[in-house]
N, C-alpha and C positions, 0 to 999 in steps of 0.2 A: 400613374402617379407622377407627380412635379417630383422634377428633381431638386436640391437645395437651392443652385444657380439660377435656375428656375422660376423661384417661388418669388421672389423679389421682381420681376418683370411682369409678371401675370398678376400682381397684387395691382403695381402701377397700371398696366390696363385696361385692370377691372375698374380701378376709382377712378381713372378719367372717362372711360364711357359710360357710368353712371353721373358724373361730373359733366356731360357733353349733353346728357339726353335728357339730365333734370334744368339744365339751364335752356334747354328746347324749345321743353314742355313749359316751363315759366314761360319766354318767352310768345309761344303762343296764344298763354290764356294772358299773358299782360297784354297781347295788340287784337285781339279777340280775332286771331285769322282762323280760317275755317271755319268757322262759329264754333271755336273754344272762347270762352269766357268765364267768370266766375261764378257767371249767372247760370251762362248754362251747362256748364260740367257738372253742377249737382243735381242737376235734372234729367241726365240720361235719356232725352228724347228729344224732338223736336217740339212736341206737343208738350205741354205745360204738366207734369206730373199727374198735380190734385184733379186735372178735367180727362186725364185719359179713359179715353174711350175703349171701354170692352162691354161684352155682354149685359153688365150690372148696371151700369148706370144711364141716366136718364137722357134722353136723346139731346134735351133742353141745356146739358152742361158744357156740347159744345159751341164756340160761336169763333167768328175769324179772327174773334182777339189772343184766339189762343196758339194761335198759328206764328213761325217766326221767318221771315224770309230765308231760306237754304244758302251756307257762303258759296259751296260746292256739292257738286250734286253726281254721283257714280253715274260714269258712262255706262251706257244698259238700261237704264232707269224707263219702266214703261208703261206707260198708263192710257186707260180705252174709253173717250168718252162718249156718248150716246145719249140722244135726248131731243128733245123740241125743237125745232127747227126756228125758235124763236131766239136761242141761242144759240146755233152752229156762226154767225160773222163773231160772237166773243169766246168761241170755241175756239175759230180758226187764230183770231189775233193773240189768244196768251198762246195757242201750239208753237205760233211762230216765233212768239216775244220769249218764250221758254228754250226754245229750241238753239237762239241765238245767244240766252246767258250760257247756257248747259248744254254745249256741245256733246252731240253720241247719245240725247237723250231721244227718248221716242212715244211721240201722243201722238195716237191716234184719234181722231174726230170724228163724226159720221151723227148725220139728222134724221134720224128711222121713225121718228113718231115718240109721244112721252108714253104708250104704252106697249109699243113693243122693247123702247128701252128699259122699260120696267123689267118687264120677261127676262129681258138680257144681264140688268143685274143681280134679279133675285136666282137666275142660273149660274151667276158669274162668269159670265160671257163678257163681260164689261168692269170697269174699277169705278167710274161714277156715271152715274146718269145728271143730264140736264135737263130739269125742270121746271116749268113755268106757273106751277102751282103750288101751293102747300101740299105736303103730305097730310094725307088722311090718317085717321087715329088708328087704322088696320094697318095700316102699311109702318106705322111708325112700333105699335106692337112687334110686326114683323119683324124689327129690327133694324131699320133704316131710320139714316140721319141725316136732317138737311139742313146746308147751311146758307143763308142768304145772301150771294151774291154782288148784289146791286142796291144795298139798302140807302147807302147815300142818294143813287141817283131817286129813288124812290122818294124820299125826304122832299127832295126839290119840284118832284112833280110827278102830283099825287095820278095823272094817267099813267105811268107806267108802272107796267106789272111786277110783279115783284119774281126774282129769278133765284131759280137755290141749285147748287148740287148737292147730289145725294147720291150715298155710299153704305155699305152693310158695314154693321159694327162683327170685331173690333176693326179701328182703322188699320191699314196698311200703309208703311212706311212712304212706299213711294206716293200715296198719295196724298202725306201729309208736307212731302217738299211739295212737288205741285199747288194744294192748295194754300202754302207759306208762300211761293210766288206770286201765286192769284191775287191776296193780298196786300201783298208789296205792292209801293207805290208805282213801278211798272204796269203791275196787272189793274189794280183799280184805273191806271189811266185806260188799258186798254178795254176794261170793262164799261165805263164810264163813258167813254167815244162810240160807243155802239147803242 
C-alpha cells in the first residue's frame, strides 16, 4: 500500500507515462512508421481483412492487391521456396532483394521440379511453391492458392508464361510479408527483369 506522501508522485508518474506513450502511439500512426497508419491499425493484419485467407473462402478472393509492402519485418522470419526451375533466377533475385531490406531474415530457394515441390508443400516441407502453371481444380479443392506473379510482364508479351506462387490456406504470416515484398515495387522490378 502507497503511503499518503506517496500517492501524489505515483499519480504524476502514472499520467505522464500514459501521457508519453499515447503521444507515441499518435505519433506513429500520424507518420505511418512501422506500417502503423489509420488505415491499417483497423485491420489487424497485413492482409486486407474482408479477403483473408482461411479454410472457407474461395481461393479466387486472393490477388497481390491485397498484399501491403512490410515497414519491418522480425528478425527470424523464414520462408522455403520450392518450385520450377523456370523461376529459381526470380527466386533467387527477391531472396537477395529481401534479404538486404530485412536484415536476419531467411528464404530459402531450391528448384526440385514443380512436382516434387508439390509433395513438398502438400507435406509442408516448404511455405510456397513456384509454379509455372495454373493450378488444377484438384489441387485448388485441395486447398491451395495461387497467386499470379508476373501478370504485368505477361500483359506485354503474350509468349510468356504465366508464373504464380502457391501456398496452403490459411496463409501464414510470414508469408504474407514476403509476398507484400514481392509486390512492392522492388520485387515487381526484380520479377519483371527476369
Amino acid at each position: 500500500m502507497l503511503k499518503k506522501e506517496e500517492l501524489l508522485p505515483f499519480i504524476l508518474a502514472l499520467v505522464s507515462t500514459i501521457l508519453i506513450v499515447a503521444t507515441g502511439f499518435n505519433w506513429l500512426i500520424k507518420n505511418n512508421f512501422a506500417g502503423f497508419s489509420q488505415d491499417n491499425f483497423s485491420k489487424n493484419s497485413i492482409l486486407k481483412a474482408d479477403n483473408r485467407v482461411n479454410s472457407a473462402s474461395p481461393p479466387s478472393a486472393v490477388t497481390k492487391e491485397n498484399f501491403v509492402v512490410p515497414a519491418i519485418v522480425p528478425q527470424g522470419t523464414s520462408i522455403n521456396i520450392n518450385g520450377s526451375d523456370k523461376l529459381n533466377q526470380i527466386n533467387t533475385a527477391l531472396r537477395k532483394g529481401f534479404h538486404q531490406q530485412y536484415p536476419g531474415t531467411m528464404i530459402t530457394t531450391n528448384a526440385d521440379g514443380s512436382d516434387v515441390a508439390l509433395a513438398l508443400l502438400y507435406s509442408g516441407d516448404i511455405d510456397l511453391l513456384a509454379l509455372d502453371r495454373p493450378l488444377s481444380q484438384a489441387e485448388k479443392a485441395a486447398g491451395l492458392t495461387a497467386i499470379e506473379i508476373n501478370s504485368l510482364r505477361v500483359k506485354h508479351d503474350q509468349n510468356a508464361p504465366a508464373l504464380y506462387y502457391v501456398y496452403q490456406a490459411p496463409l501464414d504470416p510470414d508469408i504474407e510479408l514476403f509476398l507484400g515484398y514481392a509486390f512492392s515495387e522492388l520485387g515487381k522490378k526484380a520479377i519483371n527483369s527476369h
